[in-house]
SEVODREN-282663 format. One record per atom (N, C-alpha, C, O): residue number from 1; residue in one letter; x, y, z. Coordinates in steps of 0.1 Angstrom, whole numbers. Last residue first. Layout:
! residues N
     n   res    east   north      up
   NUM     A       X       Y       Z
...
This chain:
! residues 124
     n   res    east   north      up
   124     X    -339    -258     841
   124     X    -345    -245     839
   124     X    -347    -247     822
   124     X    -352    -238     816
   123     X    -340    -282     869
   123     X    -344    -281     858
   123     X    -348    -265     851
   123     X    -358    -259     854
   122     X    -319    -289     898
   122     X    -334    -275     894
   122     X    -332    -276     877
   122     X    -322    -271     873
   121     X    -319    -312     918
   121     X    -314    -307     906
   121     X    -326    -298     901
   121     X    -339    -299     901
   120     X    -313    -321     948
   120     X    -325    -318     940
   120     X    -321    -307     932
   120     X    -320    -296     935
   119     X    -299    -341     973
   119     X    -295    -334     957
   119     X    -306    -330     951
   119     X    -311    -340     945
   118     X    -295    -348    1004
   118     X    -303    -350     994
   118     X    -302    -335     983
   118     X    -304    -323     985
   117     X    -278    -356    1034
   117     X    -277    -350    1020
   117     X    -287    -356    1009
   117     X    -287    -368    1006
   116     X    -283    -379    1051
   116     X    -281    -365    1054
   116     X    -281    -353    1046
   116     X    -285    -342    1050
   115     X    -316    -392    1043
   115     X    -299    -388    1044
   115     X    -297    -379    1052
   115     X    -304    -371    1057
   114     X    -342    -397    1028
   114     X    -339    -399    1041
   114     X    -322    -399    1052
   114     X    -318    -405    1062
   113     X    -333    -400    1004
   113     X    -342    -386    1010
   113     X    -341    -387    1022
   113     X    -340    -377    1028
   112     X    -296    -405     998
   112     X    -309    -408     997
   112     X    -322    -396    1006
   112     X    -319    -386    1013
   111     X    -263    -407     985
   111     X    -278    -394     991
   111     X    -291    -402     985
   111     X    -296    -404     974
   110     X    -247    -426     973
   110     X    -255    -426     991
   110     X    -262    -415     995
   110     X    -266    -413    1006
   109     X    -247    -418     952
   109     X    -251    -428     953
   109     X    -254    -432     970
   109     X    -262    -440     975
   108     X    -230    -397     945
   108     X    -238    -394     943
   108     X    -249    -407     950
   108     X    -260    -403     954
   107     X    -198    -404     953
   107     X    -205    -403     965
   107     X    -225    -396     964
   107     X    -233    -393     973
   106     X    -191    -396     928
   106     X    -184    -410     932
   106     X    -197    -413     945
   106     X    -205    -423     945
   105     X    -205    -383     904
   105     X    -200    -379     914
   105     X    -200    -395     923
   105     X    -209    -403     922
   104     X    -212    -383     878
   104     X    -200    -390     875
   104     X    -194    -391     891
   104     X    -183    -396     894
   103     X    -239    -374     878
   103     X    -240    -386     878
   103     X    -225    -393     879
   103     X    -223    -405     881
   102     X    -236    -344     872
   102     X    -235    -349     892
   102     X    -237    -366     888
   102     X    -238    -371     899
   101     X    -210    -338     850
   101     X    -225    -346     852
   101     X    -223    -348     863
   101     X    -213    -352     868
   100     X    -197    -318     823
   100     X    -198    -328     835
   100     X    -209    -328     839
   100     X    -219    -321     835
    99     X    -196    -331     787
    99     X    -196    -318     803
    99     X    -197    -331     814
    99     X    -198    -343     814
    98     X    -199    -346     768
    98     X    -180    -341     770
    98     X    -181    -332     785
    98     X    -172    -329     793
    97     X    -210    -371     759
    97     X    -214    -363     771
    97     X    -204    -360     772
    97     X    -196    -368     776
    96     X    -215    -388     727
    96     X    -213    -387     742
    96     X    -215    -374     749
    96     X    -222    -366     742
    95     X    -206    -401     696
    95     X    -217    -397     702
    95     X    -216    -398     717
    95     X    -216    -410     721
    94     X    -172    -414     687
    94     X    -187    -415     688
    94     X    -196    -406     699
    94     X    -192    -406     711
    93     X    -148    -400     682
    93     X    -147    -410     694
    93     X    -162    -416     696
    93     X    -164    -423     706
    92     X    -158    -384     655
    92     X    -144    -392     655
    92     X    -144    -403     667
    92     X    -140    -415     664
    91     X    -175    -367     667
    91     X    -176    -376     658
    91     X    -171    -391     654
    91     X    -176    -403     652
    90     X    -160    -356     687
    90     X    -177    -362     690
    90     X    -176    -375     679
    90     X    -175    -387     681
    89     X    -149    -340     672
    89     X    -141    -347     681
    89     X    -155    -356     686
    89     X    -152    -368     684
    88     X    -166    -323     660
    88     X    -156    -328     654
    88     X    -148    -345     657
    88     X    -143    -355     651
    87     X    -177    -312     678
    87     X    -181    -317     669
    87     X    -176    -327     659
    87     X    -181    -336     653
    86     X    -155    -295     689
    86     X    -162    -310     695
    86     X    -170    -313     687
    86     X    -173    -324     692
    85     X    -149    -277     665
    85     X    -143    -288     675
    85     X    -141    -297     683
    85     X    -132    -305     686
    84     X    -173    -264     665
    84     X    -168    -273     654
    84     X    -158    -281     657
    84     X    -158    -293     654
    83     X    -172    -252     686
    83     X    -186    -262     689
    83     X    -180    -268     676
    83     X    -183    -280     675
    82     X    -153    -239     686
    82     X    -149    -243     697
    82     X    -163    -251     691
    82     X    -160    -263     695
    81     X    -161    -218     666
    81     X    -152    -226     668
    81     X    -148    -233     674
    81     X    -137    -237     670
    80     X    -182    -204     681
    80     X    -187    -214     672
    80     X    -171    -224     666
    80     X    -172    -235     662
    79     X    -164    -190     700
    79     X    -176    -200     709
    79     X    -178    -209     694
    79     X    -176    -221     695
    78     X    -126    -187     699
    78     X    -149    -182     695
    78     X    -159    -195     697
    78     X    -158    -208     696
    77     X    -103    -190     722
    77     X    -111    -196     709
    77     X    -124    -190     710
    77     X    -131    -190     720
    76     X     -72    -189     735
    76     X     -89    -181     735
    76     X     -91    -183     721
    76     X     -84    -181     712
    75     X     -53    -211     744
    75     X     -53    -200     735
    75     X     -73    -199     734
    75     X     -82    -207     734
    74     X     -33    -213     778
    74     X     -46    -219     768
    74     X     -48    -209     759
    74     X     -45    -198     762
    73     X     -18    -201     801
    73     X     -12    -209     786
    73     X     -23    -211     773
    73     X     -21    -210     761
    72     X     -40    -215     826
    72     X     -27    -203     817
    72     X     -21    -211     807
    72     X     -20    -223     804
    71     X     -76    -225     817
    71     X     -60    -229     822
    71     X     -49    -212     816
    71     X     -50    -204     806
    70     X    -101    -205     828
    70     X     -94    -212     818
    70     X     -80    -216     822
    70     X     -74    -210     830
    69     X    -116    -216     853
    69     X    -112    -203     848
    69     X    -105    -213     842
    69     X    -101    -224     846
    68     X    -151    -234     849
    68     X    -137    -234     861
    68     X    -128    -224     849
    68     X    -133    -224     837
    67     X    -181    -215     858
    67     X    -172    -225     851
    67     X    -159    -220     855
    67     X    -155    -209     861
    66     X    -199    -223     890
    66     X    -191    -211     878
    66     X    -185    -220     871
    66     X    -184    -232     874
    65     X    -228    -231     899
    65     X    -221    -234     896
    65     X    -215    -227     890
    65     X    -221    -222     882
    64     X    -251    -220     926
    64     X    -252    -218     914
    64     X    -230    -223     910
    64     X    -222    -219     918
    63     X    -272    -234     952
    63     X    -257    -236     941
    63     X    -256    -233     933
    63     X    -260    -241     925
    62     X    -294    -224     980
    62     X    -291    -233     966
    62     X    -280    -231     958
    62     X    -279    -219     958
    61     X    -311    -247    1003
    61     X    -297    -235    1001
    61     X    -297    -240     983
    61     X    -298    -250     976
    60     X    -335    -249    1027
    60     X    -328    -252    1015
    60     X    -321    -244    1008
    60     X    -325    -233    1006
    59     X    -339    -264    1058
    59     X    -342    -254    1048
    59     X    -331    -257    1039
    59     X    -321    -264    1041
    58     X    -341    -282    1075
    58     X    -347    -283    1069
    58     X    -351    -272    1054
    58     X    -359    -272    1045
    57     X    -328    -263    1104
    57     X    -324    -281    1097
    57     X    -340    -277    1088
    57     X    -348    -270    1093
    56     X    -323    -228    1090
    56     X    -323    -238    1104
    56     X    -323    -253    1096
    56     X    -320    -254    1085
    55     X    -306    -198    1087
    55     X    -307    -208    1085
    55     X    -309    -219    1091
    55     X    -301    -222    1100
    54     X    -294    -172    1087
    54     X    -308    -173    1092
    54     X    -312    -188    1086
    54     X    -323    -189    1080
    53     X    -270    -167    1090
    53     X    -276    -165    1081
    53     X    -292    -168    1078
    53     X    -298    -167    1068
    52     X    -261    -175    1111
    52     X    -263    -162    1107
    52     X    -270    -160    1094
    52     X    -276    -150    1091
    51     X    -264    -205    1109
    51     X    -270    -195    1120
    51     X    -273    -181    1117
    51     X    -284    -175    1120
    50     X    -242    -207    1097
    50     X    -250    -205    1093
    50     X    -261    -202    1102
    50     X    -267    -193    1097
    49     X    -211    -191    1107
    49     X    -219    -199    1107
    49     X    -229    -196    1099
    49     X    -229    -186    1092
    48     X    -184    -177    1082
    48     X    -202    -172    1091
    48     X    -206    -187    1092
    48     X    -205    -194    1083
    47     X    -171    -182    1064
    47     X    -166    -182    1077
    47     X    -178    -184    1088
    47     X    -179    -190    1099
    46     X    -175    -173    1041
    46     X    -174    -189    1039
    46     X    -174    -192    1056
    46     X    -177    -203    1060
    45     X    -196    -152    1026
    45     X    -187    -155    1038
    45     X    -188    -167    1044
    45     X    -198    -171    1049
    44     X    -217    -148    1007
    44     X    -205    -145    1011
    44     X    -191    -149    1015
    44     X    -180    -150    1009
    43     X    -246    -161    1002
    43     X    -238    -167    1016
    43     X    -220    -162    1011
    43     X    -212    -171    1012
    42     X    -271    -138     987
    42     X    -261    -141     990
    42     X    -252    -148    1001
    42     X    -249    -140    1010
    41     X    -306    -145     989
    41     X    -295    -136     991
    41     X    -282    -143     990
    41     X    -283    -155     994
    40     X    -327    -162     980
    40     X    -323    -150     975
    40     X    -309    -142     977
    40     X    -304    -134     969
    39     X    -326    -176    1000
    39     X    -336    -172    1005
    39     X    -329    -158     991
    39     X    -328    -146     994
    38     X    -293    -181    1003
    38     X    -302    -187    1010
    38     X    -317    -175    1010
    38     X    -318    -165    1018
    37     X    -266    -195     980
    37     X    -277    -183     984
    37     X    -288    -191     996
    37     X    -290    -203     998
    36     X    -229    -201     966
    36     X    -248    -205     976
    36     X    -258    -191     982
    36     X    -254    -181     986
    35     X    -215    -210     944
    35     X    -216    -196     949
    35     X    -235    -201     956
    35     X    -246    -202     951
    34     X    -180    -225     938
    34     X    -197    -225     942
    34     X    -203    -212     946
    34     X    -197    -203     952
    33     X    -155    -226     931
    33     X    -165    -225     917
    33     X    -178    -226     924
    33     X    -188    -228     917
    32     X    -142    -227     954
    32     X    -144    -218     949
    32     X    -145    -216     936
    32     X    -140    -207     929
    31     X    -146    -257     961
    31     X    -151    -247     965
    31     X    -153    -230     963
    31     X    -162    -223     968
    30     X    -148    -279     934
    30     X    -144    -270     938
    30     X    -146    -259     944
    30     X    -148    -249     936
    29     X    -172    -305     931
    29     X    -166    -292     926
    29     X    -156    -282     935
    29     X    -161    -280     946
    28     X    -179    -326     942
    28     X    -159    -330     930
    28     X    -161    -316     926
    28     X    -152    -312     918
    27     X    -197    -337     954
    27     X    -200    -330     943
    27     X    -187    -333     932
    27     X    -185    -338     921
    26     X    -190    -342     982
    26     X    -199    -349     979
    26     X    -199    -349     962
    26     X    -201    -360     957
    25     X    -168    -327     992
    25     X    -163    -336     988
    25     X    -176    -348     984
    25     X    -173    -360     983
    24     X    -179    -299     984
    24     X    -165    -307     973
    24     X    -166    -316     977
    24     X    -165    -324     968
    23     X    -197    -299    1007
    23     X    -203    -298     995
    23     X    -192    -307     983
    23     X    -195    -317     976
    22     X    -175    -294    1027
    22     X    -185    -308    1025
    22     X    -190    -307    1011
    22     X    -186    -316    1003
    21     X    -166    -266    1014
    21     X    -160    -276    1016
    21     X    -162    -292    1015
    21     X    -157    -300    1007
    20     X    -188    -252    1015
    20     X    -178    -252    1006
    20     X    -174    -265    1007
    20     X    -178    -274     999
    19     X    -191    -252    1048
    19     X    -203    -263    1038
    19     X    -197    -260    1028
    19     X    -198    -272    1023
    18     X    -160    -263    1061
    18     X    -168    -251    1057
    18     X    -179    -258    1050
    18     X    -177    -270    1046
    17     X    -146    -274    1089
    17     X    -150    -274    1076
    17     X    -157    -266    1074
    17     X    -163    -260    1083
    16     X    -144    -267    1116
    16     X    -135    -257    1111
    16     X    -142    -259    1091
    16     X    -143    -250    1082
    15     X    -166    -274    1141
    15     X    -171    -273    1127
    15     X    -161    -260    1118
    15     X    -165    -249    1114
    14     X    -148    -284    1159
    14     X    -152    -288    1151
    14     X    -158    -285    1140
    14     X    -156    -291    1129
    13     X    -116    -255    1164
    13     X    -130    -261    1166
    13     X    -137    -270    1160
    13     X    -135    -267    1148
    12     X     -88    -263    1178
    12     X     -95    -257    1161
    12     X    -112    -263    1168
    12     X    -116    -273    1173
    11     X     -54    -259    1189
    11     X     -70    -261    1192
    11     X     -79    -252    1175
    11     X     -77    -242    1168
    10     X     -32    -250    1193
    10     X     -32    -260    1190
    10     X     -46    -269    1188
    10     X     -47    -281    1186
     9     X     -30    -220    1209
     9     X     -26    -227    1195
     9     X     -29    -235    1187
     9     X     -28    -233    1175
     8     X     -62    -214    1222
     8     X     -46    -219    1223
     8     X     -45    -223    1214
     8     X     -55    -228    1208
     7     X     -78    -185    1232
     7     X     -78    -193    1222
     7     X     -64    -201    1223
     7     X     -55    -194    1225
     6     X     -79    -164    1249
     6     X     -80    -173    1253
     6     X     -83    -188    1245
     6     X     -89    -198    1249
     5     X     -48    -138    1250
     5     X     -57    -146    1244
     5     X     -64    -160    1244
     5     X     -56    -169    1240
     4     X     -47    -112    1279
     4     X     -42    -126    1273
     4     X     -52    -132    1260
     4     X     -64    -129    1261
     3     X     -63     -83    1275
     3     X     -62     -96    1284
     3     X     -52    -101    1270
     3     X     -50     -96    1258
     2     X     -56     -46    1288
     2     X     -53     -61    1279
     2     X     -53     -77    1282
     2     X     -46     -83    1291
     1     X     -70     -18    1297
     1     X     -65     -31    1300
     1     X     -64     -40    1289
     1     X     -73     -41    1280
């Protein structure tokens, strides 16, 4: 036997956002430069509730960041080439911070501990 499908077109469930997703719009990174683990293991699958993943309110997920893939077109330079070049360039505009920083994040400023979102930066 075949049923009909009981999903209608025009219908999306609430939680269609993904924590990828929320995450970009607190952070400014791009959901696919994040890669989250819970407990050591891998969160894969952007789709899976978290439930499945054995996840309840209070537990803690953590972020490892990728760097964003080089532009097309861009010419491949050696790493100490590239640090004589901002060095360079450092020089010339004065002394600063060329990376990015969760401090430049527009929405860093309303996570507080008592939030919904609280940021705890891992020092290595």
């Amino acid at each position: 036997r075949e049923f009909g499908r009981t999903q209608r077109a025009d219908w999306s469930p609430e939680w269609s956002t993904s924590l990828k997703e929320m995450i970009a719009r607190v952070t400014d990174i791009a959901p696919s430069r994040q890669r989250l683990t819970f407990r050591h293991a891998p969160m894969a699958i952007d789709e899976m509730p978290l439930r499945t993943y054995g996840i309840s309110s209070g537990d803690t997920l953590q972020m490892r960041v990728l760097r964003a893939a080089p532009a097309e077109g861009r010419e491949t330079t050696l790493a100490c080439t590239r640090r004589k070049q901002i060095a360079g360039a450092q020089q010339q505009h004065g002394a600063g911070s060329s990376g990015w920083s969760l401090r430049d994040s527009a929405l860093l400023a309303n996570c507080k501990a008592d939030g919904d979102i609280w940021l705890m930066p891992r020092w290595v």
